[in-house]
N, C-alpha and C positions, 0 to 999 in steps of 0.2 A: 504494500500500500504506500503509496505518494507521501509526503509528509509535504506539506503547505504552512510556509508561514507569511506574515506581512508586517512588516517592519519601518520605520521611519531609514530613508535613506542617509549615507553619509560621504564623505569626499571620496572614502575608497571605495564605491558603488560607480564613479564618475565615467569609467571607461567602460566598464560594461551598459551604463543606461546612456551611453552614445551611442552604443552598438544596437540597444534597442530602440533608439529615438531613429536612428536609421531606417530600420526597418515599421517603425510608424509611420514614416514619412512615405516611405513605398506605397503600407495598405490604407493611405488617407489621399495617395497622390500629391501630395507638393514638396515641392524640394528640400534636400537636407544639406545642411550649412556645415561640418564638424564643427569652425569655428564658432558659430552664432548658437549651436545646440550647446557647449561648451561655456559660452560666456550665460545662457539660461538657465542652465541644471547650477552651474555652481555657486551661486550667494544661497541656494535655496537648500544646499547640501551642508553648507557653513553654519549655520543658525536660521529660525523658523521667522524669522522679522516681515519678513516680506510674502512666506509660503512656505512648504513642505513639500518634499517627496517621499509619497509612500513606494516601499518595493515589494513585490510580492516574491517569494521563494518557493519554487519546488524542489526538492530533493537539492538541495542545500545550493541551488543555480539561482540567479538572477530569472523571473520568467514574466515579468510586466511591473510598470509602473501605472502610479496616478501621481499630478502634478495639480497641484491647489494653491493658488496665490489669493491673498487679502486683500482688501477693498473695504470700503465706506459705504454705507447712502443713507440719506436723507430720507427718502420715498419710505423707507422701513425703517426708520428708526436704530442704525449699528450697521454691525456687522455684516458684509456681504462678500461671500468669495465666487471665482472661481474656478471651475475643474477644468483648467485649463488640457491638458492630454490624461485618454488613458489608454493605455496599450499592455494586451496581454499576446504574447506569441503560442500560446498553448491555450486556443480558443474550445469553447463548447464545455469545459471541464468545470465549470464554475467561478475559478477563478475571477475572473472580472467583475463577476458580484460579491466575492468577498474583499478584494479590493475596496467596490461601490461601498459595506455594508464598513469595512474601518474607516473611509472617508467620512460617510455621514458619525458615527459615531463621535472622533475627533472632531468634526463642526461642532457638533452638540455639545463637546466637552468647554468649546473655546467659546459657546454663547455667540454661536453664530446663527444671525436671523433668516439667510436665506442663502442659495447655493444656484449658483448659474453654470451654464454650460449653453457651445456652438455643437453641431452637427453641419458636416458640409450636406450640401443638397440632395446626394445619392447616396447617405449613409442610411438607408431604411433599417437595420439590425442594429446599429446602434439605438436610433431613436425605441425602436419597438424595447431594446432590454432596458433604457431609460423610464419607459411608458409602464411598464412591468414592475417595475420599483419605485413607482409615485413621482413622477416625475412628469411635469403638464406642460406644452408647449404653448408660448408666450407670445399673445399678437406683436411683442415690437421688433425690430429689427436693428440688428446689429449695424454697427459703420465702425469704419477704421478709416486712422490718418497716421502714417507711417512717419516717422524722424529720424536720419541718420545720424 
C-alpha cells in the first residue's frame, strides 16, 4: 500500500517542484520559464508571509503541489487567498483532493474568509473536481496587467 503524505514545502523541495511546475505547464498549456518558476516557488519556500506551498508525497517522492498566496478584500471583510497552481502527476488516485482537503483546512486554521481560484477555459475536470468539493463558479471575470 502507497503511503501519502502532505507536507508544507521547503527550499530543498525547490528542484524537484521545478520539475513538477514543468510538467504543469505542459498539462495547462502555457509556457514554463525555469527562471521565473524559480524566482515564484522560492520567497514562498522561505517563510509563509506572502503564501505557502503544500507538497504532496507518495512513497517518500515528491508527487504534486498546491500553491496559495495571501490577499486582502474589503468586499468580505479579511482575508482572501489564492490557489494559485495545483498539480498532481499521479492523477485519479485521490491525491488532488487530499491536497484540496489540507488547503482548505490550513485556510481555516489562518481565518481565512474566502479562497479563489482561475481555470483556463478547456479545463472541464478541473472545474467538475472543484464543483464536487463546494466550490461555485463566480459571475466576474478575471483581468490581468503584467509589469516587468
Amino acid at each position: 500500500m502507497e503511503q501519502v503524505a502532505v507536507r508544507r514545502a521547503t527550499l530543498a523541495d525547490l528542484d524537484e517542484l521545478l520539475v513538477l511546475g514543468a510538467e504543469y505547464a505542459v498539462a495547462d498549456g502555457h509556457d514554463f520559464d525555469e527562471a521565473t518558476a524559480r524566482r515564484g516557488f522560492r520567497p514562498l519556500l522561505v517563510d509563509d508571509s506572502i503564501g505557502t506551498v503544500l507538497v504532496a508525497i507518495v512513497d517518500d517522492a515528491l508527487d504534486g503541489y498546491a500553491v496559495v498566496t495571501w490577499g486582502w478584500s474589503i468586499e468580505i471583510g479579511g482575508l482572501d487567498v489564492v490557489l494559485d497552481e495545483v498539480y498532481v502527476r499521479s492523477r485519479g488516485r485521490g491525491i488532488g483532493t487530499l491536497l484540496l482537503d489540507v488547503v482548505e483546512a490550513d485556510c481555516v486554521d489562518r481565518g481565512v474568509r474566502r479562497i479563489v481560484l482561475e481555470t483556463e477555459r478547456p479545463n472541464d475536470a478541473a472545474r467538475r473536481l472543484y464543483t464536487r468539493r463546494g466550490w461555485l463558479e463566480d459571475d466576474s471575470i478575471w483581468m490581468s496587467k503584467e509589469f516587468q
